[in-house]
C-alpha positions as CSV (number, residue, x, y, z in Angstrom):
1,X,0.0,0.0,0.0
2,X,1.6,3.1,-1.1
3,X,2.7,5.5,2.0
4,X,0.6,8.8,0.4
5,X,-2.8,6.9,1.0
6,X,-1.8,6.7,4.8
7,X,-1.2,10.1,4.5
8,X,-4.0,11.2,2.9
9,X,-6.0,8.9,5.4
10,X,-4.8,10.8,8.4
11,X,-5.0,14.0,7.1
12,X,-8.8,13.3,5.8
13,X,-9.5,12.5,9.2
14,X,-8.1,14.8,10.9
15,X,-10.0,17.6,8.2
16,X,-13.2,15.2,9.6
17,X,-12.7,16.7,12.8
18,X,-11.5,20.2,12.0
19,X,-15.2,20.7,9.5
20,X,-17.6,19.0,12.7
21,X,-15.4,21.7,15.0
22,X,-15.5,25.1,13.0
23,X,-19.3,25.5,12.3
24,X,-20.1,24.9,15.9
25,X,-16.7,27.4,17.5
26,X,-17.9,30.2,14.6
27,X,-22.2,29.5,15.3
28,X,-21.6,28.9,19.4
29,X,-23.5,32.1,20.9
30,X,-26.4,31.2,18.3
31,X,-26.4,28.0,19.4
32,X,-26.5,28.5,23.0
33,X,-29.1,30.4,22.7
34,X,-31.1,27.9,20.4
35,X,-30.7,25.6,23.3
36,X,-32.2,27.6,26.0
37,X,-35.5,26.4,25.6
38,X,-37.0,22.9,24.2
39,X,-39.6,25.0,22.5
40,X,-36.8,26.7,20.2
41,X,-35.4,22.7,19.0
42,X,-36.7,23.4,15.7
43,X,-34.2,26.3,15.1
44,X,-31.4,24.5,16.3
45,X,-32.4,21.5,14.2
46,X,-31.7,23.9,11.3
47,X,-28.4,25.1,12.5
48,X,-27.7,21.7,12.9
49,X,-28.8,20.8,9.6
50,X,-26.0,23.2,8.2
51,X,-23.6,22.0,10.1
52,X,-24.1,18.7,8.3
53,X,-24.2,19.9,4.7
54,X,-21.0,22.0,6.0
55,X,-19.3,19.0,6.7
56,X,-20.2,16.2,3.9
57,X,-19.8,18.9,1.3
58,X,-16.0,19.8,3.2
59,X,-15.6,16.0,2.8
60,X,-16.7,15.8,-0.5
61,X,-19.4,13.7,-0.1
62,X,-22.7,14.4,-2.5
63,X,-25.8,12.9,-1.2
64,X,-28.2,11.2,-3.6
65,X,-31.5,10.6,-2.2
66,X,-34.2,8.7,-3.6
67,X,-37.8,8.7,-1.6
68,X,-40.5,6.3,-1.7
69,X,-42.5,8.3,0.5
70,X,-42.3,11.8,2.0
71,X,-42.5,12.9,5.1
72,X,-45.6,15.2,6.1
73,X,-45.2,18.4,8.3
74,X,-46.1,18.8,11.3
75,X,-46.3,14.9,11.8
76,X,-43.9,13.1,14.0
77,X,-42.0,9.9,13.0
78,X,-39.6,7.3,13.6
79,X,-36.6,7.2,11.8
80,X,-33.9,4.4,11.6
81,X,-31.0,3.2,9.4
82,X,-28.2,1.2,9.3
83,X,-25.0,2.3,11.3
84,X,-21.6,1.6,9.7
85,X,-20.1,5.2,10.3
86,X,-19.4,9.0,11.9
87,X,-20.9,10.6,8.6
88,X,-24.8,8.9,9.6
89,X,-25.5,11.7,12.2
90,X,-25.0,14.1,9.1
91,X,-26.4,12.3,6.7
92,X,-29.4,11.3,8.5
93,X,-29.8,15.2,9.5
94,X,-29.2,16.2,5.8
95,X,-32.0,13.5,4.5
96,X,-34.8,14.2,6.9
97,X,-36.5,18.1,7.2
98,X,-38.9,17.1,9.9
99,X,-37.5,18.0,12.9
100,X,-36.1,15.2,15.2
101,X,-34.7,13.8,18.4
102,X,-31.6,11.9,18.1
103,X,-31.7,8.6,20.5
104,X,-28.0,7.9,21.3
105,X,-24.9,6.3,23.2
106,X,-23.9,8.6,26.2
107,X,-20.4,8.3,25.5
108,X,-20.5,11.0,22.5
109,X,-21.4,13.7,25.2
110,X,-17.5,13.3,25.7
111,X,-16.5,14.8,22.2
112,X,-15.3,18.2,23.7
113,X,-17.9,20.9,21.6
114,X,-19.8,18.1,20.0
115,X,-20.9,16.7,22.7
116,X,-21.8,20.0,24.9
117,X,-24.7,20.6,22.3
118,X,-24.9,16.5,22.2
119,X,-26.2,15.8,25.6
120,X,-28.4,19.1,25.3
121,X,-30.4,18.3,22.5
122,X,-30.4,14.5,22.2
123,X,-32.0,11.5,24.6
124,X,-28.8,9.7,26.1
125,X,-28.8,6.1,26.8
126,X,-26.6,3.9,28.8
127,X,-27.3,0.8,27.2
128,X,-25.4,-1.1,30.1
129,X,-28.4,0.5,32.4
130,X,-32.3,-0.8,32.5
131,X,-33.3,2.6,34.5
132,X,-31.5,4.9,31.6
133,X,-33.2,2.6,29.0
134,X,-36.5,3.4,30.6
135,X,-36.0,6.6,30.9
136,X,-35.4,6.8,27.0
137,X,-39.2,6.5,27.1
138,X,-40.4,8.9,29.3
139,X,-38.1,11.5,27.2
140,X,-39.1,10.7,24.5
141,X,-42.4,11.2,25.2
142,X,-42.3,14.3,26.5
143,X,-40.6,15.8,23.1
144,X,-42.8,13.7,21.2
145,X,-45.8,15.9,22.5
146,X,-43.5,19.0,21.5
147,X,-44.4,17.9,17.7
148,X,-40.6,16.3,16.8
149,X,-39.8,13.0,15.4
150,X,-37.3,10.4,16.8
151,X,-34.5,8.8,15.3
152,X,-32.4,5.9,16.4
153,X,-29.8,3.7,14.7
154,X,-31.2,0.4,15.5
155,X,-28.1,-1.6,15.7
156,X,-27.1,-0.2,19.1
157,X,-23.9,0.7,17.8
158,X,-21.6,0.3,14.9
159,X,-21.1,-3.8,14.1
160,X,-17.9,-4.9,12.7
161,X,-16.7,-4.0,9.4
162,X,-17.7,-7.7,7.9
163,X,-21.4,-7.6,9.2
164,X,-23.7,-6.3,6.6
165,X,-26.6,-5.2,8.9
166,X,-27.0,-6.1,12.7
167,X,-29.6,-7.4,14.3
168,X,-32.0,-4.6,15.7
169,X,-32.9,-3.4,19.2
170,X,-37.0,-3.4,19.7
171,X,-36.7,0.5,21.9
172,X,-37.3,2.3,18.2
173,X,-40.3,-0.4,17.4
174,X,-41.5,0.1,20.8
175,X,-41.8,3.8,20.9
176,X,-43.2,4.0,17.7
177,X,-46.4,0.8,18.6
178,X,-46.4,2.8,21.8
179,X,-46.5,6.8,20.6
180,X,-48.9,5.6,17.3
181,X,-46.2,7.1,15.1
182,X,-45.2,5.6,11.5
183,X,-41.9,3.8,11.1
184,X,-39.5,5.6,8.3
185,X,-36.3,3.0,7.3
186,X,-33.8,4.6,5.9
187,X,-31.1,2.6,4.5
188,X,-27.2,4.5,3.8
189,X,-25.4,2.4,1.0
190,X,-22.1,3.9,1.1
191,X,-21.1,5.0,4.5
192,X,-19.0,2.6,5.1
193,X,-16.9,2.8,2.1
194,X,-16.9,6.5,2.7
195,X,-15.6,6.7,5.9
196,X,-16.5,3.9,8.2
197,X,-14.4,3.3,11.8
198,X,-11.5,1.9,10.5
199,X,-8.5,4.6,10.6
200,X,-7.0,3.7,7.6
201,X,-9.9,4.2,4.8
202,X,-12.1,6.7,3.5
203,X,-12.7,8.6,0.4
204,X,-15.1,11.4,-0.9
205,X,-18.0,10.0,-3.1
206,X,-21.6,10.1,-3.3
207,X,-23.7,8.9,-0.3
208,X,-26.8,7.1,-1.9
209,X,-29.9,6.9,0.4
210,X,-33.2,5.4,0.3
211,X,-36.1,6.3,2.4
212,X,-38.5,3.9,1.9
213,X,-42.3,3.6,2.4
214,X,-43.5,3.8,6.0
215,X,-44.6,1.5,8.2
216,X,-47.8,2.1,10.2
217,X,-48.3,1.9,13.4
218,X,-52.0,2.9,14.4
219,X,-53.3,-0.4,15.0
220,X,-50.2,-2.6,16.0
221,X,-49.7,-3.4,20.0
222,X,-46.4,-3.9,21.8
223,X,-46.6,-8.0,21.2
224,X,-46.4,-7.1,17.4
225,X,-42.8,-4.9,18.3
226,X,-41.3,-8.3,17.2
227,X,-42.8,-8.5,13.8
228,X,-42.5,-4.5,12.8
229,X,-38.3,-4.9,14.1
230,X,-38.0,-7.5,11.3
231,X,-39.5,-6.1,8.8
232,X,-38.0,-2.9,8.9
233,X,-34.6,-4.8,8.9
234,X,-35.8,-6.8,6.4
235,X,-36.0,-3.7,4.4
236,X,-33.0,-2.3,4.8
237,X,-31.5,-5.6,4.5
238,X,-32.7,-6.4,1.0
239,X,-31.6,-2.4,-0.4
240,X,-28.4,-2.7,1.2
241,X,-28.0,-6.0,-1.2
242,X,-29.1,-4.1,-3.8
243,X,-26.8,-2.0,-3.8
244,X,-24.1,-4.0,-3.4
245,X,-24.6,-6.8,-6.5
């Protein structure tokens, strides 16, 4: 492997951190006051959505979306993908207008800026914990009655680099049998390849997406959490082969 593509690996990481850092040190009195009350989420979901483009366009990455279904305003939903990378948090943000609630590992709060606005806006879970898992529900109903969406990365957490898709967590399912909201699977084709977890790799491209048709909800009950879980991933599962014949 030729020494200038380890090169260009660390220094395209590095430029990773440098783009998630800037928009947030040059936006941070806007966004501290976005923060002050729950009320004003939806403004600092659109900072936030800028800070995304900022960074997969600094990256050069060029999302390509294709939609089966829209999302309405003013409704609430809940959206999961497939985890394989840093670049989903923007590319999720970048995909969805509808304003949501990012369900996520505590440990991120530790990204110095990042995670200041992180652990502010988002609904933390200790997976390790049942009492932070419940309380996952009780927060997100509260923002739920605020009029935002969820969305959580069904996985749990980023499976290793020869796993095509994970098996899924029921929380999302739950929630979304439990709130009556519709089920939006999103499924990211070329994350990993862009820039998964492993140091060495990454390269700009396109980022293709695919939000598929929704998944109803209205007259499912928690024993069906089960069957909605695998067909969701069943969904994702079949795109993501897809796109990779």
């Amino acid at each position: 492997m030729s020494i200038f593509k380890y090169i260009f690996w660390v220094l395209y990481r590095i430029w990773f951190y440098i783009l998630v850092a800037l928009p947030i040190l040059i936006m941070f009195p806007i966004l501290l006051i976005s923060i002050l009350k729950e009320s004003w989420y939806p403004f600092f979901f659109k900072l936030a959505r800028f800070w995304a483009k900022f960074i997969l366009i600094g990256m050069g990455f060029r999302p390509v979306i294709e939609r089966e279904q829209t999302p309405k305003k003013n409704k609430s939903y809940m959206f999961i993908a497939n985890h394989t990378s840093m670049a989903d948090i923007m590319l999720m943000l970048v995909s969805v207008k509808n304003p949501f609630v990012f369900v996520g590992k505590m440990e991120l709060a530790k990204i110095p800026l990042f995670g200041f606005f992180y652990k502010r806006t988002c609904i933390l879970v200790d997976r390790s914990s049942a009492k932070s898992r419940q309380a996952v529900f009780l927060r997100a109903q509260r923002r739920l009655k605020t009029g935002v969406s969820i969305c959580i990365f069904p996985e749990g957490g980023v499976p290793e680099e020869h796993i095509e898709l994970d098996e899924f967590k029921d929380g999302a399912f739950r929630l979304a049998i439990n709130h009556k909201i519709p089920v939006v699977p999103l499924t990211f084709a070329d994350n990993k390849k862009r820039f998964s977890y492993t140091f060495f790799s990454g390269c700009p491209g396109k980022m293709r997406v695919k939000i598929h048709e929704f998944l109803p909800t209205e007259n499912l009950t928690v024993a069906d959490t089960k069957a909605l879980n695998a067909e969701a991933r069943a969904i994702i599962l079949r795109q993501l082969q897809t796109y990779n014949k």
